[in-house]
N, C-alpha and C positions, 0 to 999 in steps of 0.2 A: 770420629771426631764429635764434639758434643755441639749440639744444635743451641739455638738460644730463641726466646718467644718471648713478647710483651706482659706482663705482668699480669693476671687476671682477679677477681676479688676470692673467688676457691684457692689465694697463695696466700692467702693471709697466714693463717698459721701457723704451714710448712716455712714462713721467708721469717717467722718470729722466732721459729724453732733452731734455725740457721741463726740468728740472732746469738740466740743464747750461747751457742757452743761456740761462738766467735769470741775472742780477745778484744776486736773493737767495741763495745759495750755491755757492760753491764747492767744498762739504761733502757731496755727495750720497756715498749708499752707492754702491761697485762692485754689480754686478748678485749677485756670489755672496752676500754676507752680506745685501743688500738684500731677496732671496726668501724670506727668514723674518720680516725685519722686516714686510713689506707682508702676508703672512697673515694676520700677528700684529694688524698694523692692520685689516686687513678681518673679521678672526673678532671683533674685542673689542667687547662692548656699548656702546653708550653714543657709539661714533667713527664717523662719516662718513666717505666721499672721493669728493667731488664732481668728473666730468669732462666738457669740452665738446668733442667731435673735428670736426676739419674735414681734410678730404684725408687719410683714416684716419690723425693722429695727434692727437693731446689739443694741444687750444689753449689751456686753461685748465684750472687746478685749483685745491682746497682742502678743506682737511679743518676738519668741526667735530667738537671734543670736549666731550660733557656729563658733568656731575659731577652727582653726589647734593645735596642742600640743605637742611639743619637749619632753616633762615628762609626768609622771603616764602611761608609756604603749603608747603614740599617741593618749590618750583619750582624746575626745576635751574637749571644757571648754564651756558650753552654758551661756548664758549672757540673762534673761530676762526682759524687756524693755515694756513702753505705755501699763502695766496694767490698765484696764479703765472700771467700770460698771458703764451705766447709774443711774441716782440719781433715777431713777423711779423703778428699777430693782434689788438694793441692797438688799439683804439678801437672795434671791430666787434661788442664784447657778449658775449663770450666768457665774462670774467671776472663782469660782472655775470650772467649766467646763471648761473655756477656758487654766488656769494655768493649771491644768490636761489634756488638750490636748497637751499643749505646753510638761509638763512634758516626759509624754509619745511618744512626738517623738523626745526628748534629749536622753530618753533613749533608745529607737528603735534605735539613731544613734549615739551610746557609747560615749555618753560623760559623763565626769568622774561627773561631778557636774555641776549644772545651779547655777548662782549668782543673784543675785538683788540688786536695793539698793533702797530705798525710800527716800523722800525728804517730805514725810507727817510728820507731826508731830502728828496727833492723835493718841490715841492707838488703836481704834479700825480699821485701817488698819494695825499695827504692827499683832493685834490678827490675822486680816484672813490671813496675809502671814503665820503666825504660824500652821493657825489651817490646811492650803492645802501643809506642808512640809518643810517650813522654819524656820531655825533656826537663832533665834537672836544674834549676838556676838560673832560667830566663827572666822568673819573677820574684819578687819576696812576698810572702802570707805572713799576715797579722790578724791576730785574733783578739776580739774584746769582748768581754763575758759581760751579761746584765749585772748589774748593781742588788747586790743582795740590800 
């Protein structure tokens, strides 16, 4: 079964590499402007980045972000983000190890619920969000882009 560890700044490359051969963007940083961005993400409170390696490079990744929360108790509200298995790696557990690590340090650090939202359109990522704890259709996502 594939282990999963916190994110270190030696994943930059390999987790931009993972990047590229993913469907979800075509938007990654080049690696120069990227190495402040990923500091910046590993030093900030509150943000995870969960990774899974096999044959030294990241087969999986995701980041949780938690927020402060004025309701439900002061339980925060985790926000999960750049869920990502390599297209070599799918089915093998990669990705649910890493959503299971992110889980479990949401809830190590009481927050009340982790959200998601996907932009896939296939079903069979609906399934595996389902099948590692998500539920379809509790909430509606809206998205608003800046103003060119």
């Amino acid at each position: 079964m594939p282990t999963a560890r916190p994110a270190r700044n030696a994943d930059l490359s390999s987790n931009l590499g993972l990047f590229e051969v993913s469907e979800v963007s075509s938007a990654a940083q080049p690696l120069d402007p990227a190495e402040g961005i990923w500091h910046e993400i590993l030093d900030r409170r509150g943000v995870a980045v969960f990774v899974s390696d096999a044959h030294e490079k990241i087969a999986a990744t995701c980041m949780l972000i938690m927020a402060p929360n004025l309701l439900r108790g002061g339980r925060q509200h985790g926000f999960l983000e750049n869920v990502i298995t390599h297209p070599e790696y799918r089915g093998a557990g990669y990705g649910r190890t890493v959503v299971g690590a992110a889980l479990e340090h949401a809830w190590q650090s009481d927050c009340h619920h982790v959200l998601m939202q996907s932009g896939r359109a296939a079903p069979r990522f609906h399934a595996f969000y389902e099948r590692v704890g998500f539920t379809l259709g509790l909430r509606m996502g809206y998205v608003v882009h800046r103003p060119s």
